[in-house]
C-alpha positions in Angstrom: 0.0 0.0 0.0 0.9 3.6 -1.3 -0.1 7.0 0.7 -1.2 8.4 -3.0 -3.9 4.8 -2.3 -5.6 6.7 0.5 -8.9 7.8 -0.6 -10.8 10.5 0.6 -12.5 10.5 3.8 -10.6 7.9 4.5 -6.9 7.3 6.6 -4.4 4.9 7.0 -4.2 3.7 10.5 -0.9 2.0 11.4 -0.3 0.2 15.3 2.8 0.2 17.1 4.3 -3.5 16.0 1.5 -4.2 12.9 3.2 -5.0 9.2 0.1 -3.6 7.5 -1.9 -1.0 8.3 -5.8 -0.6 7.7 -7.5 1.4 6.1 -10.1 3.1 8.3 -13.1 6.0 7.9 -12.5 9.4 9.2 -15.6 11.2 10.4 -16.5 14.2 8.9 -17.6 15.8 11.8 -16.0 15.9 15.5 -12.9 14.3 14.3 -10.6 15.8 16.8 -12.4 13.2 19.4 -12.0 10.6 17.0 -7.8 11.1 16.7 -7.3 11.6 20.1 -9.0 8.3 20.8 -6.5 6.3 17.8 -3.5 8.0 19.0 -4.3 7.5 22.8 -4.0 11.1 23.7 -3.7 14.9 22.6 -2.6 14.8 19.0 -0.1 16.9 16.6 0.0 17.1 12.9 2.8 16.3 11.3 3.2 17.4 7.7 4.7 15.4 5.2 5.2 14.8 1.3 5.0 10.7 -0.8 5.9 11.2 -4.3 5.6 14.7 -4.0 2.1 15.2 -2.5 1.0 17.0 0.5 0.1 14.1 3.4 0.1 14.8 7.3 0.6 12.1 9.6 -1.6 12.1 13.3 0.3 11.7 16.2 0.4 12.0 19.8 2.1 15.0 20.8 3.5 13.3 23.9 4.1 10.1 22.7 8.0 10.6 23.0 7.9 11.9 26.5 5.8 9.2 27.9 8.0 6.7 26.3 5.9 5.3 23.1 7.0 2.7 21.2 8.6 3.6 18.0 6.2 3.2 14.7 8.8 1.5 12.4 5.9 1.0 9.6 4.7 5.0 10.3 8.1 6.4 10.2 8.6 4.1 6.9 6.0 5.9 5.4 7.0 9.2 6.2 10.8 9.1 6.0 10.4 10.8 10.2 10.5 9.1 13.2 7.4 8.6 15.0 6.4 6.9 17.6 2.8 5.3 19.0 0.0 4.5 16.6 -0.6 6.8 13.7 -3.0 8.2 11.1 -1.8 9.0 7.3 -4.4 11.0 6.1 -4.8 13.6 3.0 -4.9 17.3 4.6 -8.4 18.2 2.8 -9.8 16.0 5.2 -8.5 17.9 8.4 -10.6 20.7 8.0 
């Protein structure tokens, strides 16, 4: 799987320790709710490009200080090292 396969409406959701990730729905209203409860806390975004187009990964903003395991799959994606579980989403559908 691609980031240029994510649909929209739609995010990649990748675990801590998973080789694939799924592909899940994003709600199009009260989403912030919705990331906090995938990344397990407050979340940041975290801009980045695949094959030059705009993508932002979900993350949670703390993950590094309260010792979260790192993403190996995420940071794959994203060429950054992340940690905790993560959403690869299109930025249209953070508004």
């Amino acid at each position: 799987m691609r980031c240029n396969d994510i649909q929209k409406g739609k995010a990649m959701f990748i675990k801590v320790g998973d080789s694939e990730p799924q592909i899940i729905d994003v709600p199009s209203e009260e989403c912030y709710p919705f990331f906090q409860q995938k990344v397990g806390g407050y979340f940041e975004v975290v801009p980045f490009t695949s094959q030059g187009n705009p993508f932002i990964a979900i993350v949670n903003e703390e993950g590094r200080i309260y010792g979260k395991e790192h993403n190996e799959l995420a940071s794959h994606y994203t060429n950054i090292a992340l940690v905790g579980d993560v959403l690869i989403m299109n930025p249209s559908d953070l508004s």
